[in-house]
C-alpha positions as a Markdown table, in Angstrom:
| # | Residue | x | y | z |
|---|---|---|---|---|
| 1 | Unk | -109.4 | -139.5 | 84.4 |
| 2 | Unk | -112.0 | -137.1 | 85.5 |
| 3 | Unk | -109.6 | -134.1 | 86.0 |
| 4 | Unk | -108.2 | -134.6 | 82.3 |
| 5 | Unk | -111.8 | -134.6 | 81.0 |
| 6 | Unk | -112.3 | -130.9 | 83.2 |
| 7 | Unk | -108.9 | -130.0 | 81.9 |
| 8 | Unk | -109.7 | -130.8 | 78.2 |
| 9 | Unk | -113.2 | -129.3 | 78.5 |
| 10 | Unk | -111.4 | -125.9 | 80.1 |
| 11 | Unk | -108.7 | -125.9 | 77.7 |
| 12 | Unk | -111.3 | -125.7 | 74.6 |
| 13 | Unk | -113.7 | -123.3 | 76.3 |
| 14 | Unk | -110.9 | -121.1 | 76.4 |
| 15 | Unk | -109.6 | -121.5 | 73.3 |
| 16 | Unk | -113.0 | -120.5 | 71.6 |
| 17 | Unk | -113.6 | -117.7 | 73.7 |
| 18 | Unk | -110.2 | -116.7 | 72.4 |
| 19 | Unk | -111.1 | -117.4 | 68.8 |
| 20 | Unk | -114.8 | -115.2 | 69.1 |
| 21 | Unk | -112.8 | -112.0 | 70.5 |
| 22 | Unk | -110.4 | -113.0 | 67.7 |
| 23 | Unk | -113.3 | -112.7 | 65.0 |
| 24 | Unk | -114.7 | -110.0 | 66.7 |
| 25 | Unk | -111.2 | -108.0 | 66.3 |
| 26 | Unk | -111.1 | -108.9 | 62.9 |
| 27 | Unk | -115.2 | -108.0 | 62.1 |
| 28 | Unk | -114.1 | -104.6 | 63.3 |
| 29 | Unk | -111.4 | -103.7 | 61.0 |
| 30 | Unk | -112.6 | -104.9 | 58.4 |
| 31 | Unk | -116.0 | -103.4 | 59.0 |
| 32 | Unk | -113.8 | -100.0 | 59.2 |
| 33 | Unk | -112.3 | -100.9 | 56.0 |
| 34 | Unk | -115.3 | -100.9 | 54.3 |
| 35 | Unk | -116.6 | -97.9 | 56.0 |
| 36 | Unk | -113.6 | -95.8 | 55.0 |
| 37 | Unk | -113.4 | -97.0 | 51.6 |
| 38 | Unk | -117.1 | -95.9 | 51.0 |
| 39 | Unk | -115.7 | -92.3 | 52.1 |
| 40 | Unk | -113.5 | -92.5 | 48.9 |
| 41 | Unk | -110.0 | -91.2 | 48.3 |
| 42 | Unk | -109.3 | -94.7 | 47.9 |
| 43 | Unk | -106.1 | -95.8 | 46.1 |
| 44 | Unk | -106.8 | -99.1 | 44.1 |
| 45 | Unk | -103.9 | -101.4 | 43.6 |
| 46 | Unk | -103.0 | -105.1 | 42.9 |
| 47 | Unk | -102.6 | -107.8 | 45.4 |
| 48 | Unk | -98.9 | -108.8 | 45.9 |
| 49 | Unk | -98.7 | -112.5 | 44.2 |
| 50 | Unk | -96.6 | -113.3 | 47.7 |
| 51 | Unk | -100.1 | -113.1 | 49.0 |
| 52 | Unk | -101.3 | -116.2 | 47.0 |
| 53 | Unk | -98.3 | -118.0 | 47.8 |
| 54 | Unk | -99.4 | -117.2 | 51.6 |
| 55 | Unk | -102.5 | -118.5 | 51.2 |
| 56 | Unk | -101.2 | -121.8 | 49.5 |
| 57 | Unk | -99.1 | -122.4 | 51.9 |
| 58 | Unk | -101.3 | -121.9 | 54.7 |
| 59 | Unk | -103.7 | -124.2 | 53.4 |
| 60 | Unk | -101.4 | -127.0 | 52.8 |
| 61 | Unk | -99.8 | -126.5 | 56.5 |
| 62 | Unk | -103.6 | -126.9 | 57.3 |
| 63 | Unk | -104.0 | -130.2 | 55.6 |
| 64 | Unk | -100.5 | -131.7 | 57.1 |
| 65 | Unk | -102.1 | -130.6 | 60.5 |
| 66 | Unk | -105.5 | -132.8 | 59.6 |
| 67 | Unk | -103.2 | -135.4 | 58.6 |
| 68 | Unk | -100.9 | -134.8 | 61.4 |
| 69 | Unk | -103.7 | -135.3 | 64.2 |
| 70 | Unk | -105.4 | -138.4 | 62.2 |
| 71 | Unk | -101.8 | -140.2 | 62.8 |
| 72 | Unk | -101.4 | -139.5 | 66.9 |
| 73 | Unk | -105.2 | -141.0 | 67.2 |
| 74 | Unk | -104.4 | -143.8 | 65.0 |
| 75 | Unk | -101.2 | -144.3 | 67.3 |
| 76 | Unk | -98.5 | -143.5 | 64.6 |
| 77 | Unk | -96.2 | -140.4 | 65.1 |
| 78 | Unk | -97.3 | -137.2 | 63.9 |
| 79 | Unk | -94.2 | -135.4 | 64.2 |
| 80 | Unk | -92.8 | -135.1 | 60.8 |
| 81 | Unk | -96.2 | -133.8 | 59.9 |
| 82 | Unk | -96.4 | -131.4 | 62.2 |
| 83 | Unk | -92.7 | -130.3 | 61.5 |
| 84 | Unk | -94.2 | -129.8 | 57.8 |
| 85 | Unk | -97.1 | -127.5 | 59.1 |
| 86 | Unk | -94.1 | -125.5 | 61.2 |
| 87 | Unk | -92.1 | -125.0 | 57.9 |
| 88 | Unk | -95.3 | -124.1 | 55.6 |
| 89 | Unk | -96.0 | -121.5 | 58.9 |
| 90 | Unk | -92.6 | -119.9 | 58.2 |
| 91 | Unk | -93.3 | -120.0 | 54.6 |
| 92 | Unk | -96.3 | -117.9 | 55.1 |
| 93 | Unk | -94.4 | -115.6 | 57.2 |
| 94 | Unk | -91.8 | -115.0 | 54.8 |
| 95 | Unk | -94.8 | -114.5 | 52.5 |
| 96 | Unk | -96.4 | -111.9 | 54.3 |
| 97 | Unk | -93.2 | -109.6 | 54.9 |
| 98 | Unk | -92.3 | -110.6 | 50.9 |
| 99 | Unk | -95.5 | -109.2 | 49.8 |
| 100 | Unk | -95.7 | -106.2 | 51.9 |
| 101 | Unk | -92.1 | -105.6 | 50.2 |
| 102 | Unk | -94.0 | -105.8 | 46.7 |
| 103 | Unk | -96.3 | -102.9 | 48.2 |
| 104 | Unk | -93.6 | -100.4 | 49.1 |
| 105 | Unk | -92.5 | -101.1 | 45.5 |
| 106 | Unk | -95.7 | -100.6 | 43.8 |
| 107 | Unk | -95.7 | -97.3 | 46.0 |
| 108 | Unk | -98.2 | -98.2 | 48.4 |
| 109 | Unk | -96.9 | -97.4 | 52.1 |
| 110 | Unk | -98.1 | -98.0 | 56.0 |
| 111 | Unk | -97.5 | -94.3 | 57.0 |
| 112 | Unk | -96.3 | -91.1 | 56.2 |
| 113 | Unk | -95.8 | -88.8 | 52.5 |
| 114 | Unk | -97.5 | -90.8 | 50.0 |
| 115 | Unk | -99.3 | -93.3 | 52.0 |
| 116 | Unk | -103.5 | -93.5 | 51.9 |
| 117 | Unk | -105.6 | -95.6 | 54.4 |
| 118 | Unk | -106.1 | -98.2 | 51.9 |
| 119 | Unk | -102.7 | -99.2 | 51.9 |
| 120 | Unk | -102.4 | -98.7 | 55.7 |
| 121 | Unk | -105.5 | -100.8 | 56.2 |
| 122 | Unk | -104.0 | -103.7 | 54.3 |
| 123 | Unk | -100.5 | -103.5 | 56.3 |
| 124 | Unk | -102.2 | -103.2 | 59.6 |
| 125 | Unk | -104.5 | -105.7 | 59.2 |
| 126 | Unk | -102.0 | -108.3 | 57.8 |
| 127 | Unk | -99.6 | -107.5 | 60.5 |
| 128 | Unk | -102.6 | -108.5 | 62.5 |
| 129 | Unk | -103.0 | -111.6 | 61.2 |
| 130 | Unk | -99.3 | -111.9 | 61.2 |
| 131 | Unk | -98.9 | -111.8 | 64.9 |
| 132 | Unk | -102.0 | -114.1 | 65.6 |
| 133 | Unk | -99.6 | -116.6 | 63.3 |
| 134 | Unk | -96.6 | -116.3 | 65.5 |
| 135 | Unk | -98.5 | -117.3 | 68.4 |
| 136 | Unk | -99.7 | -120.3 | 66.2 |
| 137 | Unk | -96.0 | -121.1 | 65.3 |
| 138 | Unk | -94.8 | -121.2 | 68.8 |
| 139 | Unk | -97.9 | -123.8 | 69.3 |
| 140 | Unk | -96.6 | -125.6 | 66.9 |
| 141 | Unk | -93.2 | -125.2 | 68.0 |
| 142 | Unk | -93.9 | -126.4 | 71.1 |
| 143 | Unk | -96.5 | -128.9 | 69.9 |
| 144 | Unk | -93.9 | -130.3 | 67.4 |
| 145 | Unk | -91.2 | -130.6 | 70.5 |
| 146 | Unk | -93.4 | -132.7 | 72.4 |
| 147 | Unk | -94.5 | -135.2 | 70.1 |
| 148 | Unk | -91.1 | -135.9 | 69.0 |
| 149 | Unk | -90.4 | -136.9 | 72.6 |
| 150 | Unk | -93.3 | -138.6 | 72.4 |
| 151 | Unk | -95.9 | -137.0 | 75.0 |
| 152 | Unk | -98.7 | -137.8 | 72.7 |
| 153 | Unk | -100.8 | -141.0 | 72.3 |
| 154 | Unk | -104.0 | -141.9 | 71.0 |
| 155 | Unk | -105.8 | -141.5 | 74.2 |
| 156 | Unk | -103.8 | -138.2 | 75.0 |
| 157 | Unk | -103.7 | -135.6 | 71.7 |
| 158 | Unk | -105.2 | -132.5 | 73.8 |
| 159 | Unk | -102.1 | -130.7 | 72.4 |
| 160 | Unk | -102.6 | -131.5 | 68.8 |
| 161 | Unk | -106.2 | -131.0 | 69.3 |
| 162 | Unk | -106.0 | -127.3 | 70.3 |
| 163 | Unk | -103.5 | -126.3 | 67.8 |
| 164 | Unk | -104.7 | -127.7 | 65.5 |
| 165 | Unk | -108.4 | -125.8 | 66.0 |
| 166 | Unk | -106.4 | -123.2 | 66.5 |
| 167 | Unk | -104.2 | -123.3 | 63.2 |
| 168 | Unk | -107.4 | -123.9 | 60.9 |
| 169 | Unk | -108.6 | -121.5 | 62.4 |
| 170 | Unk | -105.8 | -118.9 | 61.2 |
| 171 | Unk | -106.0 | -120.7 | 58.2 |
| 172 | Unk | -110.0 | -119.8 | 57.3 |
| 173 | Unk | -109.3 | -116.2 | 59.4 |
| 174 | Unk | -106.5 | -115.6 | 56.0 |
| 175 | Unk | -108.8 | -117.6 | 53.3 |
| 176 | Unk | -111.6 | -114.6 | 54.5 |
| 177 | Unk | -108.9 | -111.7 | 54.9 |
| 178 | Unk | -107.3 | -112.9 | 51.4 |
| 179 | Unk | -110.7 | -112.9 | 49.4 |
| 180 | Unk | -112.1 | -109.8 | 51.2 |
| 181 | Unk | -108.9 | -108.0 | 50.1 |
| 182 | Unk | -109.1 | -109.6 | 46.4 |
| 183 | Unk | -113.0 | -108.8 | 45.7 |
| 184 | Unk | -113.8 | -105.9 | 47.6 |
């Protein structure tokens, strides 16, 4: 018993030292968004709509997650929850590639003739986000795997636990991207 409470204690330590360099990362580019757009030269455009549908799904995939962990501690199966939160994920992929196709067509590009760092801030930092998601979804994955063989109880959710701090956490990181994108 005492080497699962150092192991749980370890496991979250590490995780939020993983989640501060994570803010960190993200502080800094979008500090240097800010910074270069004061510079100006600054192409305005509109936010895809795919980006909204991102952040809807992101925060529904949060609340099957809530609902999902509630379930395991109150001994009931979380998997089908957390099979929801897996799908929503993929959603929000398929968002974020969607509306960076609705940017190329409103002639805002990553790179080369034609593009201007406002557009390439907004692709790079996405794709950011993006691949912090990915590592989510394989937690999820994996997550989702093991509960529906039935590794988690309500005295062992460690699993659940992390991802889901881990998930909400993506979840506010987008809310925060989304809004700074929309009002700034």
């Amino acid at each position: 018993m005492q080497l699962n409470l150092k192991k749980n204690k370890a496991s979250k330590q590490l995780l939020w030292i993983g989640i501060v360099s994570i803010v960190m990362f993200f502080g800094g580019l979008t500090s240097a968004y800010i910074v270069r757009k004061a510079e100006g030269g600054w192409l305005e455009f509109e936010m895809p709509v795919w980006f909204t549908i991102s952040t809807v799904a992101i925060v529904v995939s949060s609340a099957l997650l809530l609902f999902a962990a509630q379930n395991v501690k109150a001994g009931k199966s979380g998997t089908s929850l957390l099979l929801g939160t897996l799908l929503l994920g993929i959603l929000f992929s398929f968002s974020q590639i969607q509306g960076w196709g609705d940017l190329v067509a409103q002639g805002v590009y990553l790179t080369g003739e034609g593009s201007n760092a406002s557009g390439s801030f907004i692709y790079a930092i996405t794709l950011m986000h993006l691949l912090h998601l990915i590592g989510g979804l394989i937690a999820l994955t994996i997550t989702t795997i093991k509960s529906k063989i039935g590794k988690y109880t309500k005295d062992n959710y460690l699993g659940i636990h992390l991802v889901s701090i881990y998930w909400h956490f993506l979840g506010l990181l987008w809310l925060y991207l989304f809004l700074f994108f929309t009002y700034s």
